[in-house]
C-alpha positions as CSV (number, residue, x, y, z in Angstrom):
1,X,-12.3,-17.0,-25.7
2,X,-11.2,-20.0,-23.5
3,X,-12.0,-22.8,-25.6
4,X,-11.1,-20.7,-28.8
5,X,-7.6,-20.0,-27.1
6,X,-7.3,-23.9,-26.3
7,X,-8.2,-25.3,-29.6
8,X,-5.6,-23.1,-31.2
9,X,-2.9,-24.0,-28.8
10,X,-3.6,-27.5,-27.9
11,X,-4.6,-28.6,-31.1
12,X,-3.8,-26.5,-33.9
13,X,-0.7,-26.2,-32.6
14,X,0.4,-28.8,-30.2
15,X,1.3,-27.2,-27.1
16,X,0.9,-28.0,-23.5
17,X,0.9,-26.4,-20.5
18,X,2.8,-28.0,-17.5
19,X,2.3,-26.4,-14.0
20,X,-0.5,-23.8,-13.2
21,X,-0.4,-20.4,-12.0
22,X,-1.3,-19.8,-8.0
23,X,-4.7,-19.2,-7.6
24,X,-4.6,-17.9,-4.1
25,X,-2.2,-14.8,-5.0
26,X,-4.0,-11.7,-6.3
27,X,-0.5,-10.3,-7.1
28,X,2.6,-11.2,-8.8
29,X,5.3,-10.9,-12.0
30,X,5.1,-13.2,-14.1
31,X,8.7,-13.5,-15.9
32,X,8.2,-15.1,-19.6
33,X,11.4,-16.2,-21.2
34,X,13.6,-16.9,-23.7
35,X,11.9,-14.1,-25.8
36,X,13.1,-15.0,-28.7
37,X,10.2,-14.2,-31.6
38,X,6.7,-13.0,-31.3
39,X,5.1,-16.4,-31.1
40,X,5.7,-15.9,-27.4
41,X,3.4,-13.0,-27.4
42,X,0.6,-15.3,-28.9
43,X,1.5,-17.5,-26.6
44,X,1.4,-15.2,-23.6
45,X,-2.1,-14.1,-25.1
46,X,-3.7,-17.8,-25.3
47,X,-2.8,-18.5,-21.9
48,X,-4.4,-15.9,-20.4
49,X,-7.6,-16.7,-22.1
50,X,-7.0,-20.5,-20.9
51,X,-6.1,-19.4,-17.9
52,X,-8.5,-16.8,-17.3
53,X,-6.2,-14.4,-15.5
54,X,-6.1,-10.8,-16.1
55,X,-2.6,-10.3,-17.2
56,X,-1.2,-6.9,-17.7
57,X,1.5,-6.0,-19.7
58,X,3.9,-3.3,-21.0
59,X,5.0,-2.9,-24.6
60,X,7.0,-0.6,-26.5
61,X,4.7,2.7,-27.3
62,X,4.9,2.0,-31.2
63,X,2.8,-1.1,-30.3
64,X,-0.5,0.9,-29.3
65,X,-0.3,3.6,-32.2
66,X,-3.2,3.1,-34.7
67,X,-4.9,0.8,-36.1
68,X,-4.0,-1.8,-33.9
69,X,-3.0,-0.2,-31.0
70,X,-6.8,-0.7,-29.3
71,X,-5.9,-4.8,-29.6
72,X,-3.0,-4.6,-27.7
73,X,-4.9,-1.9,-24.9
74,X,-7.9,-4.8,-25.0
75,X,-5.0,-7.3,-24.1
76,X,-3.9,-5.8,-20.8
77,X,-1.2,-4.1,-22.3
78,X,0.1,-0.5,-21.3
79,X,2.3,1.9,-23.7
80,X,5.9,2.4,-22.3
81,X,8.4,5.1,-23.6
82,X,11.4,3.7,-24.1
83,X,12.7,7.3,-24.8
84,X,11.9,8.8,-21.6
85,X,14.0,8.7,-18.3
86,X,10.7,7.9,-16.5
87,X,10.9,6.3,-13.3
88,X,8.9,2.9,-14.5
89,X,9.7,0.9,-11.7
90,X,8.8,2.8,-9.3
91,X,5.8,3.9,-11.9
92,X,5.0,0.0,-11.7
93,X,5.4,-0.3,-7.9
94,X,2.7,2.2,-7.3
95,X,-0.2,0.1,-9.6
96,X,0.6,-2.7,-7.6
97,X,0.5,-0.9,-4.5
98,X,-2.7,0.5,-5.6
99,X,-4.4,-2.2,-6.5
100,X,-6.3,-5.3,-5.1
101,X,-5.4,-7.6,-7.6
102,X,-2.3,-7.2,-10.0
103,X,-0.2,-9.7,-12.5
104,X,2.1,-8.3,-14.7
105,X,4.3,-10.5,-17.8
106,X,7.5,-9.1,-18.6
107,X,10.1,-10.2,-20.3
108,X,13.3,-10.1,-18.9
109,X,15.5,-9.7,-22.1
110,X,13.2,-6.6,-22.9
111,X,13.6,-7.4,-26.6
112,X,13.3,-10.9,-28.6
113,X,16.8,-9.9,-30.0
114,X,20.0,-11.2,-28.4
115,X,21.1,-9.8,-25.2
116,X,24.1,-10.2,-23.3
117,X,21.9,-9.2,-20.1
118,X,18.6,-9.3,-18.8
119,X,17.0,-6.0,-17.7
120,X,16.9,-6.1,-13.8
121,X,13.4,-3.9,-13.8
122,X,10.9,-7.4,-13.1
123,X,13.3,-7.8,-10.3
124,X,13.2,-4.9,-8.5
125,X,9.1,-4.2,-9.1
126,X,9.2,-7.6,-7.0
127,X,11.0,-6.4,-4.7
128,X,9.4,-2.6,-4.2
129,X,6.0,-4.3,-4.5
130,X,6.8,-7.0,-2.2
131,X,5.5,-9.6,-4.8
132,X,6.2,-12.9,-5.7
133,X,7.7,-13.8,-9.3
134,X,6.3,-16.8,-11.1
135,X,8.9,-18.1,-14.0
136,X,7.2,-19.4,-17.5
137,X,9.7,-21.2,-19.8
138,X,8.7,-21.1,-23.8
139,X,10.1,-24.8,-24.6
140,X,9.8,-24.6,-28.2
141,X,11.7,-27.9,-28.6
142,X,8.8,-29.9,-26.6
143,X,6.3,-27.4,-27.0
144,X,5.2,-26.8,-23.4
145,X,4.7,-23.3,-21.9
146,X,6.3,-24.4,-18.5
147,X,4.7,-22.6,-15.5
148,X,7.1,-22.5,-11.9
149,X,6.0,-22.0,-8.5
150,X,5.8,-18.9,-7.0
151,X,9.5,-17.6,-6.4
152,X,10.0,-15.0,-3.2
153,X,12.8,-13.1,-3.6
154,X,15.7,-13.7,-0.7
155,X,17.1,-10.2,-0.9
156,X,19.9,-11.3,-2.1
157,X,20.0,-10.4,-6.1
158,X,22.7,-12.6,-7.0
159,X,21.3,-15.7,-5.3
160,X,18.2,-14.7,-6.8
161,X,19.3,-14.1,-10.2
162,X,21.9,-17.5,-9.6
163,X,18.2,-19.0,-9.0
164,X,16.4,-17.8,-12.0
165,X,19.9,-19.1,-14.0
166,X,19.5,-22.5,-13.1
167,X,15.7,-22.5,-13.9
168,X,16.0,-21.5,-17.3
169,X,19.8,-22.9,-18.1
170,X,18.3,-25.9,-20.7
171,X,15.2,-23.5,-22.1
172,X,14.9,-23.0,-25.7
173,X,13.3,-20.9,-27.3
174,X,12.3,-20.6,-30.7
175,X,15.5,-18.7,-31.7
176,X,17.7,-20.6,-29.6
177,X,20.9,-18.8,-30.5
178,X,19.4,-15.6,-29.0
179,X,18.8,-17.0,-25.7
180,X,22.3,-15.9,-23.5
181,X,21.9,-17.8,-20.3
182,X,25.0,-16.0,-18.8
183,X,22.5,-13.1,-18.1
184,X,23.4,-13.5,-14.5
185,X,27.3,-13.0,-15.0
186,X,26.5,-9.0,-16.0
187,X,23.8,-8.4,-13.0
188,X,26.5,-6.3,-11.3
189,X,27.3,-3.9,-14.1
190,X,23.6,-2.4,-13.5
């Protein structure tokens, strides 16, 4: 599947990747963003292939109902009811304490629609789990999948989120108009 998954984003269609992922962590988030269409899935998928990481992550439970649900399973991907007052960080916090080796791609937004806020859950499974977060940027307009280094949280959310601000203040994604990069501005109403 690597060379498959590099043909068909190298050459078919004319991506790169800058940066790499860290090869001496066994666990950390990796925070994928601006979400703006479901290229970024397929994108998501291919470097994981490339990369040859085993990338978990969750999805709305409509996503793993028949026939394709077993794809999305096969992917790394675990059903999450949105419906539910489960405790999913904490839910999340307990895998990664479980577990030798653990990444985990979420997207902040929690939707590829507009959002006046990012979901804080990434940040506080970093925190619980005591894990680093590595920031991927979508750069539609250059085509790069943009890879940071590892980011340890200060314990301070608003620095932290003032941090992830500045990373991803010129991103574009492929819906540019749904990417709201005053996400930071509403962490407080949480």
């Amino acid at each position: 599947m690597k060379y498959i998954s590099k043909f068909i984003m190298f050459t078919l269609m004319g991506w790169k990747i800058v940066g790499f992922y860290p090869k001496d962590l066994k666990k950390f988030i990796i925070v994928g963003a601006p979400h703006t269409s479901n290229t970024d899935f397929v994108l998501g998928v291919l470097m994981k292939f490339i990369m040859g990481l085993p990338i978990n992550f969750i999805g709305k439970k409509s996503l793993f109902k028949p026939p394709y649900g077993f794809i999305f399973k096969a992917l790394g991907g675990t059903p999450v009811d949105r419906s539910k007052s489960e405790n999913m960080v904490q839910a999340i916090i307990n895998i990664f304490d479980e577990k030798d080796e653990f990444i985990l791609a979420i997207s902040p937004e929690g939707t590829r629609k507009k959002t006046k806020k990012w979901k804080t859950g990434f940040y506080h499974i970093a925190k619980g789990a005591n894990v680093p977060i590595v920031l991927n940027t979508f750069d539609f307009e250059n085509k790069q999948y943009i890879i940071s280094k590892p980011y340890y949280l200060t314990g301070n959310m608003e620095k932290d989120f003032l941090f992830f601000h500045n990373y991803y203040k010129d991103a574009k994604g492929k819906f540019p108009n749904q990417f709201d990069i005053n996400f930071h501005k509403n962490i407080n109403a949480i």
